[in-house]
C-alpha positions in Angstrom: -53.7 -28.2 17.7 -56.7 -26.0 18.3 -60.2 -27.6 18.0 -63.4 -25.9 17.6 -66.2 -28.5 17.5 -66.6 -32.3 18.3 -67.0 -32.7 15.1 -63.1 -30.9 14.0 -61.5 -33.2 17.0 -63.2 -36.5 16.0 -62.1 -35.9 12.2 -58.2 -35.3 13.8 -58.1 -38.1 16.3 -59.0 -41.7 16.8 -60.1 -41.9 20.2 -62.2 -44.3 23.1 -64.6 -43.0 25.2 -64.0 -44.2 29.0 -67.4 -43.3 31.3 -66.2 -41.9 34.7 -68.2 -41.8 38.0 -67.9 -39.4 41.0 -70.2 -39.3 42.9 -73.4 -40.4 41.4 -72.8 -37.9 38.8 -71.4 -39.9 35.1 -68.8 -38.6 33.1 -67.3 -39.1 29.6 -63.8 -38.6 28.4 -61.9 -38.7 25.5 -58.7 -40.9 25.7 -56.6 -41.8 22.7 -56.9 -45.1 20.9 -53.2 -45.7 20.8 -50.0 -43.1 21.8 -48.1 -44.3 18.7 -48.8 -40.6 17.4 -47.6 -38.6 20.1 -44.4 -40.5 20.2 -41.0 -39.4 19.2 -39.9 -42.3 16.9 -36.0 -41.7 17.5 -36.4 -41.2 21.1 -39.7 -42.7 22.8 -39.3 -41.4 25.9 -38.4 -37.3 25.2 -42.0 -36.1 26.3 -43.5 -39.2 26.7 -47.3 -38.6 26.4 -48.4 -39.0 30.1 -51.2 -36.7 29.9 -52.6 -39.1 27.2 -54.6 -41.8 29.9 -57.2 -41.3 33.2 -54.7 -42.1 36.1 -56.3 -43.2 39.5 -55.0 -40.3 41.1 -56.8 -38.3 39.3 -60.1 -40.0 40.0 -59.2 -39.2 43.7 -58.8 -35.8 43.5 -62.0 -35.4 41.5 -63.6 -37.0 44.2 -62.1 -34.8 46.5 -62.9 -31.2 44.7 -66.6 -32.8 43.9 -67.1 -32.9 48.1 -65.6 -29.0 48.6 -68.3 -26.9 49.0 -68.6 -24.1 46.6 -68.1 -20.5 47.8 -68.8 -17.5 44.8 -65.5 -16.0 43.9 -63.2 -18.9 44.8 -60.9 -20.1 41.6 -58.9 -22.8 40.8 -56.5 -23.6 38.4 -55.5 -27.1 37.5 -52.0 -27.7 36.0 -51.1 -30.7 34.2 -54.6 -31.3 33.4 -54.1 -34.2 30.7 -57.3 -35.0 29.3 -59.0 -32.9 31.4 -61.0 -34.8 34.2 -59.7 -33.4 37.3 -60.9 -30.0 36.2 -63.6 -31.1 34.2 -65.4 -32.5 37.6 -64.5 -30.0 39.7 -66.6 -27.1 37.3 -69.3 -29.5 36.7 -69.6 -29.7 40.5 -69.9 -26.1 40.7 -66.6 -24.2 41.1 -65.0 -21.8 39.0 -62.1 -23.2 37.5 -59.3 -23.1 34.8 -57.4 -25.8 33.3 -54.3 -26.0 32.0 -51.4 -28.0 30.0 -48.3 -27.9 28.0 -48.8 -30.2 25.1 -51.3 -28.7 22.3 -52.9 -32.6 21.9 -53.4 -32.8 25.6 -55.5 -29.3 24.7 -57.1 -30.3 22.6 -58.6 -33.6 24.6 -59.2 -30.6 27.5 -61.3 -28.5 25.4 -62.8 -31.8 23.5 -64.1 -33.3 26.9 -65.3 -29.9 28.2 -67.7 -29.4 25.1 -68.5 -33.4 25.5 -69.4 -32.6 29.0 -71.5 -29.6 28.4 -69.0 -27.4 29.6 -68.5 -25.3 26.4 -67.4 -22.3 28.9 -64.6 -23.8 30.8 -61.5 -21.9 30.9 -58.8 -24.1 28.6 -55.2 -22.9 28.6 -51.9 -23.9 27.6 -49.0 -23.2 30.6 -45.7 -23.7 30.1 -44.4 -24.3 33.7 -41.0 -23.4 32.6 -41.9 -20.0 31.2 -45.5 -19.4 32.8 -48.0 -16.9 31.5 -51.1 -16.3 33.4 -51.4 -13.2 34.8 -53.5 -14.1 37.6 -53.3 -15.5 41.0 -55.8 -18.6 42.2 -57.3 -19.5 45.6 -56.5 -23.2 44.6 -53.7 -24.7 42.5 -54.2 -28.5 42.1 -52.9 -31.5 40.4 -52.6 -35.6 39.9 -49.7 -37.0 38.7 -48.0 -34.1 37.9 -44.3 -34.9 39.0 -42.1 -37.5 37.1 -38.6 -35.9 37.0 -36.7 -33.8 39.4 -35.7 -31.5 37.1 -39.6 -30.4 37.6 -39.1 -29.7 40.4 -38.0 -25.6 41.0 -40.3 -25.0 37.9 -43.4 -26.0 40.0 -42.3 -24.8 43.1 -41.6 -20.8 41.5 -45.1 -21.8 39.7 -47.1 -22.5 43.2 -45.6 -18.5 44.6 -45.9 -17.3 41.6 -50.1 -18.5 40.9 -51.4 -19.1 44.4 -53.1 -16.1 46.4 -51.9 -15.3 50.0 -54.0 -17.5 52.5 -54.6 -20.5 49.1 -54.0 -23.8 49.6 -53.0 -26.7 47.1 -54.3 -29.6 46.6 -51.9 -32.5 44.8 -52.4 -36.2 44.6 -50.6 -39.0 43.4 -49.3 -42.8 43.1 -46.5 -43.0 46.1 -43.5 -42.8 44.6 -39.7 -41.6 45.5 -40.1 -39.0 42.9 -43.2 -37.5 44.7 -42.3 -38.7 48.6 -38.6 -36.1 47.8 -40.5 -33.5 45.8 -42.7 -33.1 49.6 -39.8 -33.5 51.6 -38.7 -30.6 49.5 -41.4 -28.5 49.8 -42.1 -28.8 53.5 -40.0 -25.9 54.8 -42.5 -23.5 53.2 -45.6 -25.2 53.3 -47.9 -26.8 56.0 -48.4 -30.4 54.5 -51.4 -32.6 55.6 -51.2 -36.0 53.8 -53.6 -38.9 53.6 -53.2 -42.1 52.1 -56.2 -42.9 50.0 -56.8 -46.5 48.3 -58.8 -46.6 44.9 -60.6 -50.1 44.7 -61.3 -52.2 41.9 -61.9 -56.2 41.2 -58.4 -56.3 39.8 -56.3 -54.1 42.3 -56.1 -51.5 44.7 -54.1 -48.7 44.1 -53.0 -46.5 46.8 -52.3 -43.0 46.0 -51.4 -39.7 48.6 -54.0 -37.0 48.8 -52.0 -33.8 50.2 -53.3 -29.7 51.2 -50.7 -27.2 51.1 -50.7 -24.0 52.6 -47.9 -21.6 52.7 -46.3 -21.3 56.3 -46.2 -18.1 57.5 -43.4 -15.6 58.5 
């Protein structure tokens, strides 16, 4: 589903608006009304639409690309994206960035909230992790919530040689969970992990989530 205006997306999808906040600087994004559309109706769960809400995760990572300072000829890519946020931020802050996703309604959010953000330039692009196309490599690859099922698992890792530059770093975060605790415990033979804990705050619970660098080991 490609969309050209506001105005094209708004006529093809019913959506809520939920305001965002990093620091100091206020955000919009586009989140569906209701997933009942992006459902399958004989099997709920094939491809259910996980892209389709803000997760806290994400709002951690945002944070954390917002406080990176911005060096000219330094790129990112974001894979996963969802709705956009992460990426969205992170370009509004000031780096050079490009987004990316697999479903063509999570694009379509992406390139909805970059024009509703005044980032009409942003770089919006669909990946297929399983049979990845860029032809580029990145100084930064980062993500939130991007691992539910280890049969993900090789497809990112042959992603993360295949996109990151020699000497880049990614940057993941993510709910602590067994799926994302094995996927590190995988991954640490080739990369130099440092992991924090971070706690996102509200009135009605905390959330903690894990806030990791990568950088490729060498020799």
């Amino acid at each position: 589903m490609t969309v050209l205006s506001l105005e094209e997306f708004q006529k093809e999808y019913e959506t809520d608006v939920s305001p965002v906040t990093i620091r100091d600087r206020r955000f919009q994004f586009f989140v569906p009304k209701t997933i009942d559309r992006f459902l399958n109706p004989d099997d709920p769960l094939n491809r259910f639409p996980l892209w389709a809400k803000i997760w806290d995760a994400s709002l951690i990572l945002a944070d954390e690309l917002a406080s990176l300072s911005v060096r000219p000829g330094r790129a990112f890519v974001e894979i996963g994206c969802g709705v956009g946020l992460v990426g969205i931020v992170a370009a509004s802050f000031g780096h050079d960035v490009t987004i990316t996703e697999y479903d063509p309604h999570a694009l379509a959010f992406a390139r909805a909230n970059a024009l509703l953000n005044g980032l009409a330039g942003l770089r919006v692009m669909p990946l297929d992790w399983n049979q990845p196309a860029l032809n580029r490599t990145f100084d930064f690859i980062i993500g939130s919530e991007i691992i539910y099922h280890e049969r993900d698992f090789d497809p990112i890792r042959e992603l993360f040689k295949m996109l990151l530059k020699p000497g880049g770093e990614i940057i993941l975060c993510a709910e602590i969970r067994t799926t994302n605790m094995a996927f590190l415990s995988l991954l640490q033979n080739t990369y130099a992990i440092k992991a924090r804990k971070k706690t996102l705050r509200s009135e009605a619970k905390n959330i903690p989530v894990m806030l990791c660098h990568l950088s490729p080991k060498q020799g």
